[in-house]
N, C-alpha and C positions, 0 to 999 in steps of 0.2 A: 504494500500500500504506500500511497504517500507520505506518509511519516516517518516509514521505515527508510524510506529513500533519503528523505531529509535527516536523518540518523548516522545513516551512513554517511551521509555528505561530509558531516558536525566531524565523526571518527578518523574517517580518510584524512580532513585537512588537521585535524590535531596529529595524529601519525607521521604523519609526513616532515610536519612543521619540526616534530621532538626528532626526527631523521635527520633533520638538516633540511631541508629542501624547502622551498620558498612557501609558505601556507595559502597563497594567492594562486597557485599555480591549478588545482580543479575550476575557481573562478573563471580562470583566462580560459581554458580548455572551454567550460561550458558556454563560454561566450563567444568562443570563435568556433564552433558547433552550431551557436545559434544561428549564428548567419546562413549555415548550410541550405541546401535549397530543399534539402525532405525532409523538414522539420514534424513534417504528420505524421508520418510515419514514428517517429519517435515519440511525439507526445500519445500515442496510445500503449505505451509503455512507460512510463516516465511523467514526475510532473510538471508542469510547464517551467521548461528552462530558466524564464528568466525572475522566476519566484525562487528557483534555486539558487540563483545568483545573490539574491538580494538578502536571501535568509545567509549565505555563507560570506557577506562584506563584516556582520559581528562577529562571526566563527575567525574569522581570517586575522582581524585585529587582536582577537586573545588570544589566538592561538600564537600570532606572532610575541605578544608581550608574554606570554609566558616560559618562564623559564622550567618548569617541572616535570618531570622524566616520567611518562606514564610506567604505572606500578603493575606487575600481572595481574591483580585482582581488574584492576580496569581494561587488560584486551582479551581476559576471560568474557567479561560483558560485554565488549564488543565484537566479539566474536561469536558469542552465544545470540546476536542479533540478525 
């Protein structure tokens, strides 16, 4: 469902971010996706791209200011998702 998807987003860009790698960088991907020309085809799977975007400009800002090293207890739960 779309929440889960949105879940996922929140994980991905926290993950990523405690990896190293830029926490904006699902953002730019779903945006330059958006542009693509079969966008319908996508939104019958997916929820609308650029609600994803908007939801993950807060995710992207903490997840950059955070310094804290996700703990197994929390990619047990994200994984479990």
């Amino acid at each position: 469902d779309k929440q889960k998807e949105f879940d996922a987003d929140e994980a991905g860009v926290g993950l990523a971010a405690q990896a190293g790698y830029p926490a904006s960088g699902l953002g730019n991907f779903l945006y330059t996706m958006s542009k693509t020309a079969d966008q319908e085809a996508f939104k019958k799977t997916h929820p609308d791209t650029k609600v994803r975007i908007s939801k993950l400009v807060v995710v992207e800002v903490t997840a950059n200011s955070s310094n804290e090293s996700i703990t197994t207890d929390d990619w047990q739960i994200y994984k479990s998702k």
